[in-house]
C-alpha positions in Angstrom: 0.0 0.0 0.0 2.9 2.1 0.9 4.1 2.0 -2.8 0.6 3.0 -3.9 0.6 6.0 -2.1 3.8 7.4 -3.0 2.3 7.5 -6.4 -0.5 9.7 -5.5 -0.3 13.0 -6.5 -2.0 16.4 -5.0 -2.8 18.8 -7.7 -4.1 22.8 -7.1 -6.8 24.3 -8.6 -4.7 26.1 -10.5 -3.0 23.0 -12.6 -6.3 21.9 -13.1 -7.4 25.2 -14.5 -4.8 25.3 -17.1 -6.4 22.0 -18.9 -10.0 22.4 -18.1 -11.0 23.7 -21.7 -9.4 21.0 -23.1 -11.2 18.4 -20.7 -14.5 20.1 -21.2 -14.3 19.4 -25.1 -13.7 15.8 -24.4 -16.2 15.6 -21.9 -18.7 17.7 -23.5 -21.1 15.2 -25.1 -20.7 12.5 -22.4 -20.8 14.3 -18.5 -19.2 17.9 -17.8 -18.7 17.2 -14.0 -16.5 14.6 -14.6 -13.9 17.4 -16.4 -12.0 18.0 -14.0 -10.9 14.1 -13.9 -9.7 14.5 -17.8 -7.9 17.6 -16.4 -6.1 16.3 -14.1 -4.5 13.8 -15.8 -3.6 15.9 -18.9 -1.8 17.8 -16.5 0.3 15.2 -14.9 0.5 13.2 -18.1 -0.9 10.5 -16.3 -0.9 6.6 -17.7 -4.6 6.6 -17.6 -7.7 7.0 -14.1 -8.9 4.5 -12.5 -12.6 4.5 -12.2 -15.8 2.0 -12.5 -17.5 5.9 -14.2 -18.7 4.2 -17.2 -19.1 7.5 -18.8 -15.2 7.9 -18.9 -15.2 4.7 -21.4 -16.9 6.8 -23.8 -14.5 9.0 -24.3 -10.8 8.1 -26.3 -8.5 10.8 -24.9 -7.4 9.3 -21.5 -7.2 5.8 -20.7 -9.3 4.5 -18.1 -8.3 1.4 -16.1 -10.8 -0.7 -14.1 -10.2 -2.6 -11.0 -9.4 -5.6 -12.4 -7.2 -4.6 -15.4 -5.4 -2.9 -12.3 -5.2 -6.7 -10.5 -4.1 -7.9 -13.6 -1.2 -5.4 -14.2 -0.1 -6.2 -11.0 -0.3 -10.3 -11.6 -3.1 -10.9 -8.9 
């Protein structure tokens, strides 16, 4: 668990801000609120979110990982 957490990164408003336009055309046809998500991980560059959102699936921009491709990737 330990090594999860170090992976887990705090982001400001602000970082968030900078790609929310970007994440609101993605998101526009599917579910605005869930924006801030896309945002967030364009502005890490983040390998993908982990969600069971099924409204995230219908999108192509981000990759979304589920619980078990997770457990797979992990070999359990």
């Amino acid at each position: 668990m330990n090594s999860f957490l170090k992976k887990i990164k705090l982001l400001g408003d602000n970082k968030i801000d900078l790609h929310i336009q970007e994440a609101n055309r993605i998101m526009e046809k599917i579910d605005l609120k869930d924006s801030p998500f896309i945002a967030a991980a364009i502005a890490i560059k983040a390998d993908g979110i982990w969600t069971f959102d099924k409204d995230f699936d219908k999108q192509s921009e981000i990759k979304i990982f589920t619980t078990e491709n997770l457990l797979k990737m992990i070999g359990l």
